[in-house]
VEXLUM-475769 format. One record per residue: residue in three letters; x, y, z of N, C-alpha, C in turn. Coordinates in steps of 0.1 Angstrom, whole numbers, plus 5000, padded with zeros to 4 digits. Layout:
<nodes>
ALAXYZXYZXYZ ...
</nodes>
This chain:
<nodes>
UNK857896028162856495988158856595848153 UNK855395768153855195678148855495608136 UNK855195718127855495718112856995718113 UNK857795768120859895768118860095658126 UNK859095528132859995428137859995328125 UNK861695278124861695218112860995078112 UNK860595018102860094918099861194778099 UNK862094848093863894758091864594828085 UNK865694828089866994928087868094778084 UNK868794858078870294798069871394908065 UNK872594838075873894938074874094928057 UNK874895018054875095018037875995158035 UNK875695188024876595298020875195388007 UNK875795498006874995607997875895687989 UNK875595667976876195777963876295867966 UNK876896017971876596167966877196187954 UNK875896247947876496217931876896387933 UNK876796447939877396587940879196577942 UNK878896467948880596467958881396387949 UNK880396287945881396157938881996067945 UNK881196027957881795947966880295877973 UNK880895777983880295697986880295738008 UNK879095738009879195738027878795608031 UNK878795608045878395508047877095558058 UNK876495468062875295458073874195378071 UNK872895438074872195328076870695348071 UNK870195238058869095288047868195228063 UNK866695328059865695258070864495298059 UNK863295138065862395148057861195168068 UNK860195308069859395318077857995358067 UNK857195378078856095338071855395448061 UNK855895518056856395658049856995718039 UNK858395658046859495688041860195628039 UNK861795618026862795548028863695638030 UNK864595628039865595758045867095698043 UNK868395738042869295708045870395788051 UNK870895778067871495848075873095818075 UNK873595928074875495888077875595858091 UNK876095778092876695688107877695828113 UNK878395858103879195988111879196118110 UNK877896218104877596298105875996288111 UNK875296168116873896148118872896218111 UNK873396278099872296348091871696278080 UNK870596318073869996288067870296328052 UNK870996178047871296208034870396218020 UNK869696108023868396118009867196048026 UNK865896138018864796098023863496128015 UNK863096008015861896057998860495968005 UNK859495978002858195928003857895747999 UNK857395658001856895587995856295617984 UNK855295697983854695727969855395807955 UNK856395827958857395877953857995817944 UNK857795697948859195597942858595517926 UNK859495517920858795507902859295357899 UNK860795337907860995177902862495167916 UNK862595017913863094957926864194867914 UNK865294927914866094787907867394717912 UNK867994607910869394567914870094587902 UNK870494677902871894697892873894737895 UNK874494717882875594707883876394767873 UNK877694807871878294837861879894827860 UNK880794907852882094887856882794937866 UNK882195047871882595087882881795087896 UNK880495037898879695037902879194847903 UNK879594757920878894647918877994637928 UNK877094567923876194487934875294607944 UNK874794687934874094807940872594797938 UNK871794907943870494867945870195047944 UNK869495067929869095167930867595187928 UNK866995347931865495347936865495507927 UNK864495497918863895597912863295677914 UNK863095807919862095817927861795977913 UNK860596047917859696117905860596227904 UNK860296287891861696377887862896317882 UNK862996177881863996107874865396117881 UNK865196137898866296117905866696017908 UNK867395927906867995827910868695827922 UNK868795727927869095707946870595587941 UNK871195567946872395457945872595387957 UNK872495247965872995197976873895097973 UNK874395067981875994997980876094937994 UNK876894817990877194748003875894688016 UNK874994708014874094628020874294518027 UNK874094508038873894388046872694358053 UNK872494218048872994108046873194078038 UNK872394148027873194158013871694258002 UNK872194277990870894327987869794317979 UNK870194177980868494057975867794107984 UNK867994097997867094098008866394228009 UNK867194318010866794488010865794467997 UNK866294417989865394447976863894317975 UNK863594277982862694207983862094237999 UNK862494318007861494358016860994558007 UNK861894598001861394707995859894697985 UNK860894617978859694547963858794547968 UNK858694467982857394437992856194557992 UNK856994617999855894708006855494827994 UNK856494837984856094927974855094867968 UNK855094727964853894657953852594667962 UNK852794617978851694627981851094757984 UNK851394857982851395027984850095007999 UNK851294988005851194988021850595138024 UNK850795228017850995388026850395428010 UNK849195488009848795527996849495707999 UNK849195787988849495927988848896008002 UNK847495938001846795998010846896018023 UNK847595888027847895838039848895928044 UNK849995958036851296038039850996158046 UNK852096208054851596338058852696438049 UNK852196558040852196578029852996748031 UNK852896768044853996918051852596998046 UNK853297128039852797238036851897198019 UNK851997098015851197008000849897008002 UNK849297067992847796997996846996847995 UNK846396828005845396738002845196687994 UNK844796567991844196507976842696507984 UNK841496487968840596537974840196347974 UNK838896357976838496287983838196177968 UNK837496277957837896207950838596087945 UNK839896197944841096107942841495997951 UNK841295997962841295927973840395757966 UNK839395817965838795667959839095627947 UNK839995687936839995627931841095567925 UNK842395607939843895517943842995437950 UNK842395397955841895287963840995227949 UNK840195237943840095147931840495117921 UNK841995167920843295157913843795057915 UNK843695037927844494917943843594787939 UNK842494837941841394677937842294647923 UNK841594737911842194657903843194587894 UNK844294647899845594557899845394437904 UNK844994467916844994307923844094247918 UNK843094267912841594197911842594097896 UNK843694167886843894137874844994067878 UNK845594057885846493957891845693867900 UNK844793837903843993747905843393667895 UNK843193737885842593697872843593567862 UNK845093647866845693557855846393397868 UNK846193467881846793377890845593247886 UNK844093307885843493197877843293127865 UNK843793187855843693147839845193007843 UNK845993077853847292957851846692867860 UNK845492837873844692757876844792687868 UNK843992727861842592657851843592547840 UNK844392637834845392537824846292427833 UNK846292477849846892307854846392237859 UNK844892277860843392187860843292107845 UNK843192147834842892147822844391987820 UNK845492027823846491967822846691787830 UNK845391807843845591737850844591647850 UNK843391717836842391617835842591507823 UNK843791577814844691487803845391367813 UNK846091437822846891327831845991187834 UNK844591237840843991097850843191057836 UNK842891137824842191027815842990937808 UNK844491027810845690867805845690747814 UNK846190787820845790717833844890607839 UNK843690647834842490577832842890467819 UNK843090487807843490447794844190337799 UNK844990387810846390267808845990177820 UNK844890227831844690077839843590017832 UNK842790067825841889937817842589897807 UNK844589877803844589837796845189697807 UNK845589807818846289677828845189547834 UNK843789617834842689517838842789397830 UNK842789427811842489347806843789257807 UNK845489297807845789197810846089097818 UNK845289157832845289077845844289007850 UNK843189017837842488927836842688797827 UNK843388797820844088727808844788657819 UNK845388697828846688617837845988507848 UNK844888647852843788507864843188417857 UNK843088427844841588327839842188277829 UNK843888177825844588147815843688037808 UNK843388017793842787917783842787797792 UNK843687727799843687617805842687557816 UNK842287677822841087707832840287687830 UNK839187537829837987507823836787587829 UNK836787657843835587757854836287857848 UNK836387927843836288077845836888157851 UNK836788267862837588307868838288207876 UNK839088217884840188167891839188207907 UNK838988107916838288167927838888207939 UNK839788287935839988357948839988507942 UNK839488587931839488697922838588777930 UNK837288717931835888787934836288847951 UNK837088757957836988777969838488867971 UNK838988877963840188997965839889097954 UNK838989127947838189257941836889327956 UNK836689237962835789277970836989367982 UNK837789317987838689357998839289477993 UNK839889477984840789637976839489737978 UNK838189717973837289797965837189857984 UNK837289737995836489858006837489918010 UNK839189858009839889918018840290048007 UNK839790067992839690217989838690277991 UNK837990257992836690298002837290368014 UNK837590298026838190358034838890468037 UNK839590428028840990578022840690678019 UNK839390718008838690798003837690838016 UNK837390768028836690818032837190948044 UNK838590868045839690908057839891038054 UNK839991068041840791148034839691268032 UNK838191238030837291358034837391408048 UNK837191308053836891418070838091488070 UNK839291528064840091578071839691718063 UNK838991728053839191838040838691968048 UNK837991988060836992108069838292148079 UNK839392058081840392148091841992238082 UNK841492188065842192248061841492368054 UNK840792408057839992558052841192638055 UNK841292748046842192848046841592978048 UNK841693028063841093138068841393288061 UNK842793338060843393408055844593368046 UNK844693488038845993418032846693558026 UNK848093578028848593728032849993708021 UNK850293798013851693788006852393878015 UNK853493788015854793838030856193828022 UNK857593818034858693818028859393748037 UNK859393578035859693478046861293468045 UNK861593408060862893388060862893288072 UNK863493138066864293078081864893098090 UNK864593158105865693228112865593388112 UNK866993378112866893548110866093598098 UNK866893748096866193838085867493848073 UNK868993748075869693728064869193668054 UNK867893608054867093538038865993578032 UNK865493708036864093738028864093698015 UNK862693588014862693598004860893597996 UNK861093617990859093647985858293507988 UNK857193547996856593397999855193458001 UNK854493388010852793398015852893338028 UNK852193328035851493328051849893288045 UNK849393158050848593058046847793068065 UNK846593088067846393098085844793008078 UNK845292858083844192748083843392678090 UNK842392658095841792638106842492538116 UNK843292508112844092408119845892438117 UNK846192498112847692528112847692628103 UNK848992638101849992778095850992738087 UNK850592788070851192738064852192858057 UNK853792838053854492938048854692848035 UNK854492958024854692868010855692968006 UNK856392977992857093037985856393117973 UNK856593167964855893247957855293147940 UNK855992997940855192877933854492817945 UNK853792917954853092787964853392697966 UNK854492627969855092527969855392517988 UNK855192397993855292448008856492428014 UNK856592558021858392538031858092468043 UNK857092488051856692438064855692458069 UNK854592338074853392358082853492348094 UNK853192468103853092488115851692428120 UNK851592268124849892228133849792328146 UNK848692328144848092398155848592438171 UNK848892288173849192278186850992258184 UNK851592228176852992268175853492388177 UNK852492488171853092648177853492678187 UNK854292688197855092738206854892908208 UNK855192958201855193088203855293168189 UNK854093318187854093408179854893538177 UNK855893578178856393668185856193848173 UNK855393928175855094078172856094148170 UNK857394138166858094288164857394418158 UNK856394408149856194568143854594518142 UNK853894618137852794528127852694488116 UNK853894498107853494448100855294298099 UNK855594278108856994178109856494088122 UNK856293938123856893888131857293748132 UNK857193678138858093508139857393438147 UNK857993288140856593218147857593058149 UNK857593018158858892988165857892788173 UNK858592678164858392548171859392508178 UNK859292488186860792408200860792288199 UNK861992228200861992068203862892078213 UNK863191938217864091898227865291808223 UNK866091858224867691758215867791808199 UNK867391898196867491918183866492068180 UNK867892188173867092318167865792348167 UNK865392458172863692518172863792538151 UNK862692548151862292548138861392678136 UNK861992808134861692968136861993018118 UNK860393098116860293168104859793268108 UNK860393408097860193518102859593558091 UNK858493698093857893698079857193818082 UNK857593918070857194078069856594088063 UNK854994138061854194118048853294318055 UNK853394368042852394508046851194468048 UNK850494298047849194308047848994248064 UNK850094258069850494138082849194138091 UNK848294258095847294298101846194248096 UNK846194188087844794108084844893968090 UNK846393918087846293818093846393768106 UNK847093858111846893908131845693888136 UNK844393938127843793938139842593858135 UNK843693738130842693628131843693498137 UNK845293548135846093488147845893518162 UNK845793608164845093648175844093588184 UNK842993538175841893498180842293328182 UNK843493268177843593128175844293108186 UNK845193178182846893128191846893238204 UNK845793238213845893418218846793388231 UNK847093298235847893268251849493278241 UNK849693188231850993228222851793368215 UNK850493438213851593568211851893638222 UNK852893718214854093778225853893918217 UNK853894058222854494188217855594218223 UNK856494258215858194278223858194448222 UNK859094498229859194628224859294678217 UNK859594658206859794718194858394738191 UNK857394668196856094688187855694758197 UNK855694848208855094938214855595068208 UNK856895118201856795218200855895268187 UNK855195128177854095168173852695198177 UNK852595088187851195148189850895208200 UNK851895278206851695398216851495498212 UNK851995568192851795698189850695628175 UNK849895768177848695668168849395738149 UNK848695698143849295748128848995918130 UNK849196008113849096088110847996128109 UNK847396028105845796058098844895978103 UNK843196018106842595938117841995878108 UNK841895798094841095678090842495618083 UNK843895588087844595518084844795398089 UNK844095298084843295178093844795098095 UNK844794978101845994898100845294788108 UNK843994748102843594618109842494678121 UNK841494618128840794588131841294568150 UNK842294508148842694488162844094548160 UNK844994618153845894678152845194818156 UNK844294868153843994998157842795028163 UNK842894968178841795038187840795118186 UNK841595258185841495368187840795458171 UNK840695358165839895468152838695498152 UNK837895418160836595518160836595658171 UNK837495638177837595758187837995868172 UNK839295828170839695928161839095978151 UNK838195878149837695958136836196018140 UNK835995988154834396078159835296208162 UNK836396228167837296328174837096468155 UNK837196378147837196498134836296458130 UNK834396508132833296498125833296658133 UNK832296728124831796908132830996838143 UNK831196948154830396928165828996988164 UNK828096928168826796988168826497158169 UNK827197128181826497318180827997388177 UNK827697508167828897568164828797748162 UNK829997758169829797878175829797978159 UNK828598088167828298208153829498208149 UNK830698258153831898328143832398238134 UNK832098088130832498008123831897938118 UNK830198038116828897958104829897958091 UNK830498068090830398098075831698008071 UNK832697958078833597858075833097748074 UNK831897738081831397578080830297568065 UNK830197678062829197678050829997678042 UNK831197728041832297708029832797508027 UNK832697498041833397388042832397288037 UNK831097328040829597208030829597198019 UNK829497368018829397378002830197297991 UNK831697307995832897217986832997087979 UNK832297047970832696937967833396837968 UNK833396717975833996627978834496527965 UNK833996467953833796447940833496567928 UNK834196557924833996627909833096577899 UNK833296567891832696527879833396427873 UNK834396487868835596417861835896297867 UNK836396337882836196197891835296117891 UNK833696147891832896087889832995957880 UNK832996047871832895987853834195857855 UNK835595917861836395797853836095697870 UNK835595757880835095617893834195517881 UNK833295577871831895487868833095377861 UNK833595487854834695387841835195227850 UNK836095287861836795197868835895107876 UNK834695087878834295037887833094927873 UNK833494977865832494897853833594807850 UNK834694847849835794727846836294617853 UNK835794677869836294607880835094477877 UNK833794537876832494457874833194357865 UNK833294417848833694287839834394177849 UNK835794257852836994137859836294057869 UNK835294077876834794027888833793897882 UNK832793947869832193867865833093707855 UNK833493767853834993667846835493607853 UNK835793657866836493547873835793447881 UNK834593507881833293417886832993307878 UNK833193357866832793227854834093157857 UNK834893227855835993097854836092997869 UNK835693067881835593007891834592907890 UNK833692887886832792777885832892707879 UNK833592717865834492637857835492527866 UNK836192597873836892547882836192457887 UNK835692497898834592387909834692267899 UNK833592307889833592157882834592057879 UNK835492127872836892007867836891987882 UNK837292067892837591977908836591857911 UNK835391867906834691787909834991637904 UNK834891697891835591567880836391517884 UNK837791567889839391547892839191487904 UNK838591507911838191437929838191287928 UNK836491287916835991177917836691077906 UNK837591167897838391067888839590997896 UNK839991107905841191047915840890947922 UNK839690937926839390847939838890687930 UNK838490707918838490627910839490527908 UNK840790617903841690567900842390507913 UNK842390577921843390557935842590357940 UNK840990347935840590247937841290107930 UNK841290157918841790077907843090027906 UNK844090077912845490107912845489997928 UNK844790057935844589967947844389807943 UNK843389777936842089637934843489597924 UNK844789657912845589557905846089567910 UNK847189617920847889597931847489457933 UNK846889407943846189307953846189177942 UNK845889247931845289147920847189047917 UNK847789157913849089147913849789047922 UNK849989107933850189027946850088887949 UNK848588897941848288717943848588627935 UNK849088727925849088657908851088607912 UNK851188687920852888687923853088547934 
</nodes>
């Protein structure tokens, strides 16, 4: 099935804390499950759920190094060992897909378990908002303080070229100088002032090709898959940007530099610049949110991507469950699936009275009710908060624009002033 093709597998080794020994084989991370199989018995040693899992750690001891264990409910502990490529990497594509809870409860297919109700369904999915909405929140409060930080910067700034004006007027216009200014001042204040002008103006028209269409948390790596490490996927109306987790930039892919997109899974692939006499310049990058940003790479770069095989044995078998979305252009087939399970109109006598059972049933409870109003009133405060503070924002940008371009004039016009004085 779909759900058992792995996502990424890593040779390694496994604890039997029964046995007191260590096997070897191979951990795989699918979209489900984390499993781990012996290489020489091909059986399945531990296999547990995504949702299952309580914590993700790197630990060590005196007898035990450089292992990576996984907690899963019931307070069982999992042990891995020996990881390759090593097990930063395993533990930063894990971290991944657990934080972004790629595969909610609901999603899972659950054996002989019941259903969660529908309920509960919405309100892991408003659980989801608001984590993220509150990590959004403080991703802005630390905005704001290096806005707040940067408006101290340019009013120093400001402080210290009107202190440089005044003494570079002192230098053009020395006591000895019966006229006044020195006459070639007026006519080299006028030249600085346009060619910052210019600069400032150069520097707008470009601000509409750097709009940031999508923007996706991934697990980048140069090259292979020996360096995952925590980053972002930036898709801008004009290029592709990979940052690190200080936004800090590793490399902008322009537009027309792209070479090739290449699809291993849906949610993994690589995006690959070529030169001539000198290394292609290829990042690879797993993110669970990868399908939002597909299918708007899709629409950009559409002669450039590539699906390799690996990504057909996903989307030839469709998921478990027919509203398990995975993108818009990742899954064709969901409005089929999910008209395929609505009741059909006319329904035969021997199965009125199933279907009246099945109306009658409450989809929401009460209780559910009550704590959705709770969560969705809180989600409102954080939403309204972050609006204020977003407008807050805007403004200092405003200020900070027009203080920069101020200053960037000023710094220009004593330059020149400088120059002449030299």
């Amino acid at each position: 099935m779909s759900r058992d093709v792995p996502i990424h597998s890593w040779p390694g080794s496994y604890y039997i804390n029964s046995e007191k020994r260590w096997e070897n084989g191979t951990l795989s991370l699918t979209r489900t499950t984390l499993r781990f199989s012996s290489d020489q018995s091909k059986e399945s040693l531990a296999s547990f759920r995504l949702s299952r899992i309580m914590e993700i750690k790197m630990e060590s001891s005196s007898f035990i190094f450089s292992t990576l264990t996984v907690l899963e409910q019931g307070n069982v502990k999992h042990w891995f060992g020996s990881l390759k490529p090593n097990r930063v990497v395993v533990y930063n594509v894990l971290e991944h897909f657990w934080r972004e809870r790629l595969l909610s409860p609901s999603t899972e297919a659950q054996g002989a378990e019941s259903q969660p109700s529908k309920g509960r369904e919405l309100i892991n999915l408003v659980a989801g908002a608001q984590r993220r909405l509150e990590d959004t929140g403080r991703v802005l409060s630390h905005q704001g303080e290096q806005f707040d930080n940067m408006m101290q910067g340019l009013e120093k700034i400001d402080s210290d070229l009107g202190v440089a004006d005044k003494l570079l007027s002192e230098l053009e216009s020395p006591p000895w100088w019966p006229f006044g200014k020195l006459p070639w001042r007026a006519q080299q204040e006028a030249k600085a002032e346009d060619a910052a002008r210019a600069a400032a103006g150069a520097a707008g028209k470009g601000s509409g090709r750097n709009k940031v269409i999508a923007s996706v948390p991934a697990v980048v790596s140069k090259g292979g898959d020996s360096d995952l490490k925590p980053g972002c996927l930036l898709v801008l109306v004009s290029s592709l940007e990979v940052r690190d987790t200080t936004y800090q930039l590793l490399h902008r892919f322009e537009r027309n530099e792209v070479d090739e997109i290449r699809v291993h899974n849906p949610y993994e692939i690589s995006i690959r610049q070529r030169f001539i006499g000198k290394p292609d310049i290829c990042y690879r990058l797993l993110s669970a949110k990868m399908p939002e940003a597909m299918s708007v790479m899709e629409m950009q770069y559409k002669k450039k991507v590539e699906y390799t095989s690996e990504y057909t044995a996903f989307k030839t078998t469709p998921a478990s469950s027919p509203c398990d979305t995975e993108g818009s252009v990742w899954s064709q087939g969901l409005l089929q699936r999910c008209q395929d399970t609505e009741l059909p109109v006319e329904v035969p006598a021997g199965e009125l009275s199933q279907l009246q059972v099945h109306v009658l049933q409450p989809s929401v409870s009460q209780a559910e009710a009550q704590e959705l109003k709770q969560m969705l009133m809180q989600l409102k405060n954080l939403a309204l908060e972050a609006e204020t503070e977003l407008e807050r924002q805007d403004e200092a940008l405003d200020v900070l624009t027009s203080s920069t371009d101020q200053a960037t004039m000023h710094i220009d016009k004593h330059t020149c002033r400088m120059k002449r004085l030299l």
